[in-house]
N, C-alpha and C positions, 0 to 999 in steps of 0.2 A: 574534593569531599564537600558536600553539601548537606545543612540541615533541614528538616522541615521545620519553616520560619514560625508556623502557628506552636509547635511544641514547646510544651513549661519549661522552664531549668530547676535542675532543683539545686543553690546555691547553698544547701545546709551539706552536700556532700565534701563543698571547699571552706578553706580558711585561709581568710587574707591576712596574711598579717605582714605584708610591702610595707606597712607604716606603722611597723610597730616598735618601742626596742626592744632589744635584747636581754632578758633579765639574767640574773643568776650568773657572771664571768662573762669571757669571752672564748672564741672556739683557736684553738690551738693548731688548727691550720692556716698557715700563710698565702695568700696570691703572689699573683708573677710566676716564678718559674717555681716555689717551694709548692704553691699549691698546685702549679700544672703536673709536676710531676709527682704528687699524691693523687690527681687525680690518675696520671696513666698509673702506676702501679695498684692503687688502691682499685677496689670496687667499683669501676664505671656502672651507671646502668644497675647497683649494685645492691645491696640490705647497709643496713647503717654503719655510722662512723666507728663507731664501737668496733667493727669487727678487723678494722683498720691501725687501732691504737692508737686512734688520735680524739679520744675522746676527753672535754671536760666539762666542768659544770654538773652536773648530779639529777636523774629522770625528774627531781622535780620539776625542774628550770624548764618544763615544758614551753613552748613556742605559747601564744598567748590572742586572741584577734584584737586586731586593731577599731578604733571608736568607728570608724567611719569604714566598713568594709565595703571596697570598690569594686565587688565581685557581684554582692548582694546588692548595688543601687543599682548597677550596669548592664546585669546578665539576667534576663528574666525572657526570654525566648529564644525559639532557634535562627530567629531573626536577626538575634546580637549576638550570635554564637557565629553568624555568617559575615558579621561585619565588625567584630571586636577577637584580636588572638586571646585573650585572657579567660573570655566568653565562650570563644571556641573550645578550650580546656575544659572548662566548662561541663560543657556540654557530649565531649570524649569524655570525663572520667561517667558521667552521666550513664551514657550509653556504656560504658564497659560495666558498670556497675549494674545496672540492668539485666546484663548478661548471662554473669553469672550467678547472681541472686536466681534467674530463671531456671539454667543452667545445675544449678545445686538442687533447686526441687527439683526438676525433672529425676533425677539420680538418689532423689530420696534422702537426699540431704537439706543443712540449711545453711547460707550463705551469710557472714557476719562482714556490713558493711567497713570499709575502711575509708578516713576523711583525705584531700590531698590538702598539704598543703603550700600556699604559696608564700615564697621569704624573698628576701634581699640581702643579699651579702652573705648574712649569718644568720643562724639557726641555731636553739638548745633545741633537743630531742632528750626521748625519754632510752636514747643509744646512746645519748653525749651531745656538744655543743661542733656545728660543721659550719663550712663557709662555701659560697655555690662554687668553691672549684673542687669540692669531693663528686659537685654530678649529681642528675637526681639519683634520690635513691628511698629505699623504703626501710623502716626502722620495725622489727616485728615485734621489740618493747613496748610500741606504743599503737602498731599496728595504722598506722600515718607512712604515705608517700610526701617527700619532700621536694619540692622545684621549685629553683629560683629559673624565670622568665627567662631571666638574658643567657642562660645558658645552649638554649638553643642557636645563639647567633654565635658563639664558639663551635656548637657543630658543625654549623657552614664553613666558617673560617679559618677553626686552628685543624679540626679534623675531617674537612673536605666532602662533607655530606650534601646533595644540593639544595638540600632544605624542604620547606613546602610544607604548609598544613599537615600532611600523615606523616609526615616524618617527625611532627609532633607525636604527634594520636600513637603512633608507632610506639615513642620514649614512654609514654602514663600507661599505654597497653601493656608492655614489659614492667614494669613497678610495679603492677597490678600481679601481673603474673611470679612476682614473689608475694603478694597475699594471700593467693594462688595456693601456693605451697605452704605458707603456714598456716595455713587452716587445714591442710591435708595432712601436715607434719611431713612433708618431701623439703622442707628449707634447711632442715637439721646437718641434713647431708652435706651441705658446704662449710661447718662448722667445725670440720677436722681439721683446720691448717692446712691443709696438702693444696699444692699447687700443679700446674703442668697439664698437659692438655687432655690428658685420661682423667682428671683429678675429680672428685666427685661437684670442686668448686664449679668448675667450666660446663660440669654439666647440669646442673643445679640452672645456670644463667640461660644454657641454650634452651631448657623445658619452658624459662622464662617467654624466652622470645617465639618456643611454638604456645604456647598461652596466647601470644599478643596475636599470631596469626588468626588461631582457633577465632578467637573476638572479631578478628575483622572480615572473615567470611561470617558470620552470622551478625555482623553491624547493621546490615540495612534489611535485618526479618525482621529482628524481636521488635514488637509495638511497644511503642510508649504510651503512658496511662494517661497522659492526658487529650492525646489525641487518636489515640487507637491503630496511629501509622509509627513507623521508625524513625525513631529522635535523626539519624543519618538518612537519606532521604537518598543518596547514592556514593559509589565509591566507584573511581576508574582504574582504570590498568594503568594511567598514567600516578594515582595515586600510591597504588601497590607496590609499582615500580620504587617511588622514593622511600617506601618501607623500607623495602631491599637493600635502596642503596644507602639509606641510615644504617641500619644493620650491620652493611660492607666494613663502615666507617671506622664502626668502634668496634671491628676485629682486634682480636690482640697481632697480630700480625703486621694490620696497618700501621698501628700505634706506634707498634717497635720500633718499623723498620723508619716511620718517619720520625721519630724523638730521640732515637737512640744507634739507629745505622744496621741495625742487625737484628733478625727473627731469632727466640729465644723458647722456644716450646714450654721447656723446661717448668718456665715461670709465667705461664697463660693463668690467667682466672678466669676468662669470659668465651673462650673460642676464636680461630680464627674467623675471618671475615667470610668463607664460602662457609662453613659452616653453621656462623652464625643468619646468612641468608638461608640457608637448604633449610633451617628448624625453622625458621618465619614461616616458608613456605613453605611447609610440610603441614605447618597451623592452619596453614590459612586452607591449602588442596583441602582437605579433610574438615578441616570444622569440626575435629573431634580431639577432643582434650586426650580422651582414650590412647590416639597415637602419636602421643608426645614424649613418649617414655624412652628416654633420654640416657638412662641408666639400663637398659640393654645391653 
């Protein structure tokens, strides 16, 4: 995945706040294995802590930017997007946002931006207070995607994904694609409680991941405004690829049977792994948000 290097960023879409602290309590989920295993059960990839029951701290305690945002000195073209991962982020929430801002007019709609933002460790949200082992996730309280960094180097490593730039872009394309949904009012649908792999949960998250598709077959049309070419400047079949096999990763399937010894349908929230690859690429074949309808 390549930028074009002359392209603006617009860093008022992130918020850094790696160096901030935490006001308002602290988040009621533990690391090591209390928080690994809130992460497999709870909402991988998923809407906020809230919907988890592990929420504290009160919507005020919002996340906050730090004095010296490292996003905002660092990331100022697609230049440093191609040579900074933080930048690179960047510059995917950039182009996703793009997207569907374009995307909504075309349809005669209008597109209501969402910020990401980036934490360390712990995060209040306006869903509650989390710790980066609930996983990014997107909170529709406050309408904010949250990622901590290093999360991605547990993809590689606890859940076996090979990594790689769009297996970034992949994780902030699906987050997005629960913003997706609540501005459509399609997020509601995961808010029954029901689990299992018919459950409206599982399919709520696969519409997610043909969203991220849909965005990445039209990533290197839409032009950027500052340069009149696309902020992605190319995307390979080697790139796609690692979408996919991100995707594979954090099937519930995989999960199970690696955390816990045994596949459990029953209690899927996210889809298994072929599944959750076929809606990627169903997004992606088509480029049309149209045939993501998941709930067929």
């Amino acid at each position: 995945m390549q930028f074009d290097d002359d392209a603006d960023l617009d860093t008022s879409e992130v918020k850094d706040v790696r160096g901030s602290r935490v006001p308002g309590g602290r988040a009621t989920i533990g690391g090591g294995i209390a928080g690994l295993v809130a992460l497999i059960l709870g909402l991988l990839f998923g809407v906020g802590p809230d919907q988890l029951g592990l929420s504290s701290g009160n919507p005020e305690s919002a996340a906050t930017s730090s004095s010296v945002s490292e996003v905002q000195q660092s990331c100022r073209t697609g230049r440093d997007a191609n040579a900074r991962e933080d930048c690179r982020l960047v510059a995917v929430v950039n182009s996703t946002q793009d997207f569907w801002k374009d995307e909504f007019t075309r349809r005669g709609g209008r597109y209501t931006p969402a910020s990401t933002v980036f934490f360390k460790d712990r995060v209040n949200t306006a869903c509650g207070a989390a710790t980066t082992a609930v996983g990014p996730f997107y909170c529709p309280a406050d309408r904010q995607v949250y990622l901590d960094l290093g999360f991605f180097e547990d993809l590689r490593t606890k859940f076996g994904a090979n990594g790689g730039p769009f297996a970034q872009a992949y994780v902030i394309a699906h987050e997005y694609g629960h913003h997706i949904q609540n501005l459509t009012g399609t997020l509601q649908k995961a808010q029954d409680g029901r689990q299992g792999a018919g459950s409206n949960a599982v399919k709520v998250e696969l519409q997610a991941d043909c969203y991220a598709g849909v965005w990445a077959r039209n990533a290197t049309r839409a032009p950027d405004e500052s340069t009149g070419r696309p902020l992605i400047s190319s995307l390979t079949d080697e790139d796609i690829k690692d979408g996919l096999d991100a995707a594979a990763a954090v099937g519930d399937d995989r999960i199970q049977e690696k955390f816990q010894g045994r596949v459990t349908p029953e209690s899927w929230t996210h889809g298994s792994a072929q599944q959750r690859q076929q809606w990627f690429y169903q997004g992606y074949r088509t480029g049309d948000m149209a045939q993501c309808n998941t709930f067929r």
